[in-house]
C-alpha positions as CSV (number, residue, x, y, z in Angstrom):
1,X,79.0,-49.4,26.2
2,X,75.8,-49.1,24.4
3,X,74.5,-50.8,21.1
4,X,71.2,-51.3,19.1
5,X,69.9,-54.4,19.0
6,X,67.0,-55.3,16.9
7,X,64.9,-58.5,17.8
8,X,63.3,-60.1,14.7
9,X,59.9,-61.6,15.3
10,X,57.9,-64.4,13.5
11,X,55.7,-61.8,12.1
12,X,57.5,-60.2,10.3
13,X,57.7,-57.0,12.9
14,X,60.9,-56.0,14.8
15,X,62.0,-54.9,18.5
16,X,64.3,-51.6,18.1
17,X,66.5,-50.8,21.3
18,X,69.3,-49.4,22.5
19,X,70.8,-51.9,25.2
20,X,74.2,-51.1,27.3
21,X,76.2,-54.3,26.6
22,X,78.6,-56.3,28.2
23,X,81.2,-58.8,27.3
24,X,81.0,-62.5,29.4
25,X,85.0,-63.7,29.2
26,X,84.6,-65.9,32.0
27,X,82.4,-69.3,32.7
28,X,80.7,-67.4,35.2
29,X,78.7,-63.4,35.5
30,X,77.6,-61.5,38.7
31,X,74.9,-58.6,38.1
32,X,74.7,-56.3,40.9
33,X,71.4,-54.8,40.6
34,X,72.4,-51.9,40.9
35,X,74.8,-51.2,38.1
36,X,72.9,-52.1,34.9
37,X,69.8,-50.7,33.8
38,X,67.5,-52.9,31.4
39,X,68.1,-54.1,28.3
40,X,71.2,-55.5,28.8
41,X,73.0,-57.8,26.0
42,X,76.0,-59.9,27.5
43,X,78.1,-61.2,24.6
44,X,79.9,-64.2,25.4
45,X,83.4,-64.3,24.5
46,X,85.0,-67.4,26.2
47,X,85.9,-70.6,24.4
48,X,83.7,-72.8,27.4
49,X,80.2,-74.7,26.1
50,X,78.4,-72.8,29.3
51,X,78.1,-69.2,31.4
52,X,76.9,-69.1,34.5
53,X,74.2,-65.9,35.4
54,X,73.9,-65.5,38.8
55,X,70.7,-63.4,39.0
56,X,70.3,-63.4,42.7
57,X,70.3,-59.9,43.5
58,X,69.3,-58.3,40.0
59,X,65.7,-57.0,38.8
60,X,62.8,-59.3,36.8
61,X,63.2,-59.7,34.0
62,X,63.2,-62.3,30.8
63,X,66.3,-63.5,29.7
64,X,66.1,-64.5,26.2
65,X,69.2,-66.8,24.8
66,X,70.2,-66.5,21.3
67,X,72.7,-69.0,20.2
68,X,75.9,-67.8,17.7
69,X,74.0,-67.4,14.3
70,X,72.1,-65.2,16.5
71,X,68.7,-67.6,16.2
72,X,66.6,-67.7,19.3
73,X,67.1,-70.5,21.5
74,X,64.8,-70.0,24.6
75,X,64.0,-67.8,27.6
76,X,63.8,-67.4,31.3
77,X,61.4,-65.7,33.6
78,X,63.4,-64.3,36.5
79,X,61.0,-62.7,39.2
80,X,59.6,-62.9,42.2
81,X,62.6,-64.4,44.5
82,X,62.4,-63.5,47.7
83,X,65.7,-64.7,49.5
84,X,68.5,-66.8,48.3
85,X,70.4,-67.4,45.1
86,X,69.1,-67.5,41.2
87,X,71.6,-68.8,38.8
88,X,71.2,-69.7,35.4
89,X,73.3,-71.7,33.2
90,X,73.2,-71.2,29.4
91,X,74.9,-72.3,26.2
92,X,73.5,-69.0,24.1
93,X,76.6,-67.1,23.0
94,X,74.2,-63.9,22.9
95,X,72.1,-63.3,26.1
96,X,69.3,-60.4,26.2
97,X,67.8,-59.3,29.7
98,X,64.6,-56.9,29.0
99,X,62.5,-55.7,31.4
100,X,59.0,-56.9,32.4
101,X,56.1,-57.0,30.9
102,X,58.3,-57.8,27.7
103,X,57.3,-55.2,24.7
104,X,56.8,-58.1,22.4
105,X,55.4,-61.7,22.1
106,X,57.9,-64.0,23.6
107,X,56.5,-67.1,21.3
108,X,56.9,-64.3,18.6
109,X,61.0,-64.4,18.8
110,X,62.9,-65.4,16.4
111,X,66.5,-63.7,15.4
112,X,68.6,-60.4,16.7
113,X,70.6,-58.5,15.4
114,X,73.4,-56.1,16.9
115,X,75.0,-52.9,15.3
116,X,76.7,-50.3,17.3
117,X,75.0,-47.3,17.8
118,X,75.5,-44.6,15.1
119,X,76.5,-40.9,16.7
């Protein structure tokens, strides 16, 4: 499933994209590489305090971590691993991957915002 997701900057500009979306109903997600192309929102939906993202085998990218009024709350580089496993554990109950180099200031991040996508 796809929706649009709007990332509010500082600045008073916005980040428009489409981004295929996912639900996390577990403590812990697995992102084959293959299977998702880039943005990709997960949207926690379990009751736990943390999610596990094990990155291991997916592309760079920046994770940005939004927490549930949707107000950013931080970000991780993922890139450059050459062998073995890259998990990260987060509290955000909205989690962004975009591709590298990001489209917009990082330090510039403040809020998103998701609607679905209108036909």
């Amino acid at each position: 499933m796809k929706k649009q997701v709007i990332v509010w900057l500082k600045n008073g500009m916005i980040a428009k994209m489409n981004a295929s979306c996912i639900a996390a109903s577990t403590h812990q997600v697995y992102f084959p590489s293959t299977e998702f192309d880039l943005p990709l929102l997960i949207e926690v939906k379990h009751q736990g305090l943390t999610t596990l993202l094990d990155l291991s085998e997916f592309n760079d990218c920046v994770v940005l971590q939004f927490g549930e009024d949707r107000y950013f709350t931080g970000a991780t580089y993922c890139q450059n691993r050459n062998t073995g496993s890259f998990m990260i554990q987060s509290q955000a109950k909205f989690i962004l991957l975009m591709p590298l180099p990001l489209p917009f200031p990082l330090e510039e991040t403040e809020e998103i915002m998701i609607k679905p996508i209108e036909a």
